[in-house]
N, C-alpha and C positions, 0 to 999 in steps of 0.2 A: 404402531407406526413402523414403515421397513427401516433400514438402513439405507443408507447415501453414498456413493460414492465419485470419485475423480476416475476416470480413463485415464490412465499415465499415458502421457504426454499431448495430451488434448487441454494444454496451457499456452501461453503466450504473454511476453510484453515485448512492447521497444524497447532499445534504450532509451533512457533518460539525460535530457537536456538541460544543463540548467536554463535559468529563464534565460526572454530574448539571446538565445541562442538558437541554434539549427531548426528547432522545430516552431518556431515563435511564428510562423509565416500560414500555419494550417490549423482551419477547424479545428478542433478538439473533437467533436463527435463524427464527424464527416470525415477524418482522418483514421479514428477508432473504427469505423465500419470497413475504410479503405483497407485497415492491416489487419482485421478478425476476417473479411473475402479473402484475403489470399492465404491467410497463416492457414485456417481452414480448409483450404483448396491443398496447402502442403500436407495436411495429412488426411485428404482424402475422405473427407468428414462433411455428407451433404448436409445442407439448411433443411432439409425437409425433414431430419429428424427431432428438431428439435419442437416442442410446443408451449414451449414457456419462457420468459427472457430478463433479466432486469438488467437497469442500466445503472451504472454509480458513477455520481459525476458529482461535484461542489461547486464549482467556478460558474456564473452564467455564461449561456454563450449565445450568438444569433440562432432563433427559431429553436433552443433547447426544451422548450414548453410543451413539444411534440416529443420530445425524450425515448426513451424504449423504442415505440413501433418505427420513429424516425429512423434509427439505428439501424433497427433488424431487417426494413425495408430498404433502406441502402446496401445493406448485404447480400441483399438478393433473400431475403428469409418474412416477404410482407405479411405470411401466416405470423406470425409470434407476438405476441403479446406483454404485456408484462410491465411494472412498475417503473419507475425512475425514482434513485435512493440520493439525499444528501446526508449524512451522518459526520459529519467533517471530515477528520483524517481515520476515523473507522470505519467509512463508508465500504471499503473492501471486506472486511468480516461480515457487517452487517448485510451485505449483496450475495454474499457464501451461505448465512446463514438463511435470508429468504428460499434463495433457490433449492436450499437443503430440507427445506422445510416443506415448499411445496412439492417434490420430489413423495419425501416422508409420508406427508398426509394422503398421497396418491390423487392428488388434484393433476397432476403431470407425470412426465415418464424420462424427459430430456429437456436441462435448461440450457442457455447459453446465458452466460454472465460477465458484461464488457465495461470495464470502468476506465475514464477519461476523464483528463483536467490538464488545462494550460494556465498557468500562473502568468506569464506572458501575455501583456496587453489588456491586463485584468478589466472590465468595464466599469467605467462610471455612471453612477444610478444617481437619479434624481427621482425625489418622493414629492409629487404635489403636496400642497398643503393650503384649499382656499382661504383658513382660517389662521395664514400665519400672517407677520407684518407684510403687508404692503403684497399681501398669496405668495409669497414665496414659501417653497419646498424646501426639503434635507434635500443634502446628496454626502456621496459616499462613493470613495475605492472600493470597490470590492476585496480584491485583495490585499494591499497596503493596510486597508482602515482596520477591515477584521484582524490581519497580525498586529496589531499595533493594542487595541484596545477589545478587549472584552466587555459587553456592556453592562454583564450584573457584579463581577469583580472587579471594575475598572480599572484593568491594569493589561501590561503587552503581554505575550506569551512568555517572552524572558523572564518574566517577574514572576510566574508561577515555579519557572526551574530554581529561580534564588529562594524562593521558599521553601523548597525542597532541601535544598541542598542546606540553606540553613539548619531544618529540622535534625538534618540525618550529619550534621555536622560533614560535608563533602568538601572537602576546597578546588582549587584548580589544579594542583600535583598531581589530584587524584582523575579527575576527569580528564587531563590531558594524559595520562596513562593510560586511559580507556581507547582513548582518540587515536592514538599509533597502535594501538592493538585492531582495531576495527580498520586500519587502515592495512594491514597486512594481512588480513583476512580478506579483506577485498583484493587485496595483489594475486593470493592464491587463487582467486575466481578470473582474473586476467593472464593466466599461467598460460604458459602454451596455446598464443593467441585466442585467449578466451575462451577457455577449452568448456570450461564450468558455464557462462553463459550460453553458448551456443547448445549446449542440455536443453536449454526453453527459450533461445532467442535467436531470430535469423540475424549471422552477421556475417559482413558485411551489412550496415540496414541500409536499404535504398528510401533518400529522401524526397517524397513527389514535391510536384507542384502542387497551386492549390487549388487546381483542376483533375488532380490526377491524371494527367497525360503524361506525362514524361518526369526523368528523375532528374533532380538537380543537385545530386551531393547523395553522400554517404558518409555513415557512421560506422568508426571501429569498433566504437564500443559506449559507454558513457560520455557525457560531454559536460566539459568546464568544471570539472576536478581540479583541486588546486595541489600541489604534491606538500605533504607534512612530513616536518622531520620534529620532531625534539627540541631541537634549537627554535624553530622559527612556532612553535606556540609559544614556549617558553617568553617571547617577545609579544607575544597578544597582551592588549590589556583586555580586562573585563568589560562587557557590553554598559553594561552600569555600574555609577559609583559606589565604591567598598562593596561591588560583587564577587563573583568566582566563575562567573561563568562568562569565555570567553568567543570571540566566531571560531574558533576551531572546536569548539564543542558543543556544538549543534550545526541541526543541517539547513542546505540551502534551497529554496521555491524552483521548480524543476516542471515541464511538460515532459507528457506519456502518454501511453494507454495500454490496456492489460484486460486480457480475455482466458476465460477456463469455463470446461464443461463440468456440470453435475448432474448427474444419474442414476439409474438403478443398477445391483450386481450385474444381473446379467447383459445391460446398454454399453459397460462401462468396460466390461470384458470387449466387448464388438468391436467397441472405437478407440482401444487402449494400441497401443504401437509398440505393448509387449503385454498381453493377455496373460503370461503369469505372476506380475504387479497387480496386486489391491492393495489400494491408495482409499480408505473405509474415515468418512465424517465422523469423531465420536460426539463433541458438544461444543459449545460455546458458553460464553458469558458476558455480561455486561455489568457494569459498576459505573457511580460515581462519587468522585470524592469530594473533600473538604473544600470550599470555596477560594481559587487561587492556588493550588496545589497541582496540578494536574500531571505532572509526572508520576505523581504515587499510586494517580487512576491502576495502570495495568495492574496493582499488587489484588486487591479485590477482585477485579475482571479475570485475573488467574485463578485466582479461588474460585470462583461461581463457575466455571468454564470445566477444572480437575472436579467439581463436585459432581456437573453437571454429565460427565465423562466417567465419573466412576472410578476416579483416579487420584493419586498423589502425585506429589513434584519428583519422587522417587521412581515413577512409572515412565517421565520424559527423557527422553533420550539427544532431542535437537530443541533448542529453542530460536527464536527467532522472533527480534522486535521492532517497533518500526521508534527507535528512538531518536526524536525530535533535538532531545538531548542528552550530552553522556549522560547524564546524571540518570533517567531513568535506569538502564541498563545499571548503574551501582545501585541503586533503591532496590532493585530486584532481586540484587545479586544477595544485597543482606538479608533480606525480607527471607527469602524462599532457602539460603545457602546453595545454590546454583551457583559455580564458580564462572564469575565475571567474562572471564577470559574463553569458556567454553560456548557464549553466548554469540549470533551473529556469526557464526561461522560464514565465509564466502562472500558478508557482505551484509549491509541494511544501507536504512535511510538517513542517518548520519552519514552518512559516505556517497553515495551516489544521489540523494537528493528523495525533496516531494512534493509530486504533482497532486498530491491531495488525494486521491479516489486513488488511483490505482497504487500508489505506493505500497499499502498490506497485502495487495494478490501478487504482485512482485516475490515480497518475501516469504509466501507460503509457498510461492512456486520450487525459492530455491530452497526453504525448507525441504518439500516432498525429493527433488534430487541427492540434496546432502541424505534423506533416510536414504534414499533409492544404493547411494554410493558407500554406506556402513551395510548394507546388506538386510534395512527393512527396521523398524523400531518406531515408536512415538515423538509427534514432533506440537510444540506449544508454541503458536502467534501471543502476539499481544501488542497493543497499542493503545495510547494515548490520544484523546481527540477534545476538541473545543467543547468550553464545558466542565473542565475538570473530569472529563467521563473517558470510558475505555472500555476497547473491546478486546475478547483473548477468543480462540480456536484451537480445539486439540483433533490431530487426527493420526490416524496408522497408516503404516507401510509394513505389506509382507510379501514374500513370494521373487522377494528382488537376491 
């Protein structure tokens, strides 16, 4: 099978909003199409070369059934084809690893990979049921219900980090030590008006209608960040009683959307906007763990990912996770001896939030910059998702 690679700089997201905020008002897919036509048009990168697509999305949304072809045909791209991925908050790896794979197998030559999700305005479903009292159906939040309750662990997603953090004996001293550490990680990505973001994100971002005619607002950068100091966790109580884990250490439900190409050497070379960057897919992984645990998922998913790569934890040089909560990032940090603080450079999903699908192409993206800006080296994703399960990605940068 060949090798895979990323075009530097044939990536993209928005910023990210937290929920009902700025972006609460547009499609989720029909917005994703809106900003892969033009980010695309910014680098000059037609639809006609692409012939393969997947879409990563969780949240339902109107007419989403049509998924992939809906997208690409809104792009202006109605030749492409290709799946529509939920995998919860792994959806992003899992959308990398498809397109990387049919790339691979030489079923294709050029993917395009666009993941989208609005937590915002999440929908209410109702399930007929002739045979229940009186026909009455379930129904359910989509979003609300799933954070809340897991249906085979029965328990929220908080409860899987108190278990963790039980295990590994983690208290809140420690995770709100993480939590100002990630937070001035993210300051350095807002340095010199966003000097780091604008590497992979137009900003100013122009906010459309929900026609796409006209802009009604813009974004500097992220939105509805809360500022953390020291003092003001210190004053957090724990989400649950005789917990440790408190809202400043975990993140908040956020819309986006996030687009990147996958290719072969020589496609990647063409469409790259610096042709002496390779930016080369080595492997992935997938795991799941112990029932109710699910921050400990990525330690596995790193392992099957370095195996699957050819590689040791001694071989990475950036990592980058999409942690839900601090505590993942310290489970990591002792599992692997990866020093905590080296982790997240620039930023993650603690910090800026997650729209569920796009939130891990986000951080691969600023992964592939941070190698770009050390001068080229290996860089390891990893994330946690619904499930107890996880996904990790290891890839190179050289030539920068």
């Amino acid at each position: 099978m060949r090798q895979t690679y990323i075009p530097y700089g044939a990536y993209w997201s928005t910023p990210f909003a937290r929920w009902q905020g700025s972006l609460s008002h547009l499609h989720p897919l029909e917005f994703a199409a809106h900003v892969a036509r033009g980010e695309l048009a910014r680098r000059k990168i037609d639809n006609k070369v692409f012939d393969f697509g997947v879409l990563g999305t969780t949240i339902p949304s109107l007419s989403c059934f049509f998924g992939l072809p809906w997208v690409t045909g809104m792009m202006g791209a109605a030749h492409v084809g290709g799946p529509t991925i939920n995998q919860a908050c792994a959806t992003s790896a899992r959308v990398l690893q498809m397109a990387s794979q049919e790339i691979a197998s030489e079923m294709a030559e050029c993917a395009i990979v666009i993941t989208a999700d609005k937590t915002s305005n999440g929908p209410h479903l109702y399930f007929p049921n002739p045979g229940g009292a009186g026909g009455t159906g379930a129904h359910e939040d989509w979003v609300l219900d799933n954070f809340s309750r897991d249906p085979l662990a029965k328990c929220a997603m908080v409860t899987t980090a108190e278990n963790v953090a039980k295990k590994y004996g983690i208290s809140t001293a420690e995770q709100n030590d993480v939590v100002l550490q990630r937070y001035a990680q993210y300051a350095d990505a807002c340095a010199n008006e966003h000097a780091f973001h604008k590497r992979y994100m137009t900003l100013p971002f122009e906010i459309p209608d929900p026609k796409y005619r006209k802009t009604v607002g813009t974004l500097a950068g992220d939105e509805g960040l809360h500022p953390t100091t020291a003092e003001g966790l210190a004053k957090l109580k724990p989400v649950l009683t005789d917990g440790t884990v408190n809202y400043g250490g975990q993140t908040h439900p956020a819309d986006g959307n996030a687009g990147i190409v996958v290719t072969t050497k020589e496609k990647a070379k063409e469409l790259s906007a610096r042709p002496e960057i390779t930016i080369r897919l080595l492997g992935f992984g997938l795991a799941r763990t112990d029932l109710a645990f699910m921050p400990q998922a990525p330690v596995p998913a790193t392992r099957a990912a370095l195996k699957n790569a050819g590689l040791t934890i001694k071989d990475i040089d950036a990592v980058k996770s999409h942690n839900p909560f601090a505590v993942n990032d310290i489970v990591f940090s002792r599992e692997f001896g990866f020093d905590v603080k080296k982790i997240n450079n620039y930023g993650c999903s603690l910090v800026w939030g997650h729209p569920q699908g796009p939130t891990g192409l986000r951080a691969i993206m600023e992964m592939i910059e941070e190698l770009v800006m050390r001068g080229g080296g290996r860089g390891l994703f990893h994330g946690c998702a619904a499930g107890d399960s996880a996904m990790a990605a290891v890839l190179e940068v050289t030539g920068s």
